[in-house]
N, C-alpha and C positions, 0 to 999 in steps of 0.2 A: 504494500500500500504506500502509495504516494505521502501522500497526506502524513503518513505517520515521522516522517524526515523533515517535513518543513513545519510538526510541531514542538518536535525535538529543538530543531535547531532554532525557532522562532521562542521558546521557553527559554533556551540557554541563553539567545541573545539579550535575556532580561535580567538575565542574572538569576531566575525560578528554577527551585530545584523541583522532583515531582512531589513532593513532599509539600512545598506552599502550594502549588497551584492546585493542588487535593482540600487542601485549608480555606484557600480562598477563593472555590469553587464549591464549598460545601460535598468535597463527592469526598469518595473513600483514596486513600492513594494505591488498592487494589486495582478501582476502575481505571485511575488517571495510567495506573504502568498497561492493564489490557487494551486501553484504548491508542497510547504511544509504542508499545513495544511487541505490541502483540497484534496491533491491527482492527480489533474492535471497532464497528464503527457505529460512534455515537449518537443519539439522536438528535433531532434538530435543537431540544431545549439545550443538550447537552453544547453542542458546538456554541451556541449562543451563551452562555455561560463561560467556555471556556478561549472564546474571544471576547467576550468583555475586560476578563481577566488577564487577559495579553495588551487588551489596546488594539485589540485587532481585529478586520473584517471575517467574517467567518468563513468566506468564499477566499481570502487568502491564504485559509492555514488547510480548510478542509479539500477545499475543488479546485482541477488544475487548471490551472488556464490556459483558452484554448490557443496561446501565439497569435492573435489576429494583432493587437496593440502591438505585439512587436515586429509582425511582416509590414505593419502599415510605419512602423517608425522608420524601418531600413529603406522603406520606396519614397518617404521624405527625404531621409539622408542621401540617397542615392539620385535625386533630381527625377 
């Protein structure tokens, strides 16, 4: 799973171990390691929860994007 790498490393770049964000998500820090390291994929209340707690969109930590903003960035750059 995708998702489970950019919420690792969107966690670490806060300095959140899974330990707070279990805390400051109100969930277990069972769920927060099934849902990061094992792939579990959470519900929507959950994602909402656990980007409010990042500071972050939910569609950036959970869903990939689909490259259109960046095919359309390179054909600006590219004239």
């Amino acid at each position: 799973m995708v998702f489970t790498n950019r919420l690792r490393e969107i966690r670490k770049g806060v300095g959140m171990s899974i330990s707070e964000l279990a805390r400051r998500t109100e969930m277990s820090r069972a769920n927060i390691t099934k849902i990061e390291l094992h792939g579990q994929e959470p519900s929507g209340f959950t994602m909402l929860r656990i980007a409010s707690v990042l500071n972050k969109d939910p569609r950036d930590i959970f869903f990939e994007s689909s490259g259109t903003q960046e095919l359309q960035d390179k054909k600006e750059n590219t004239g």
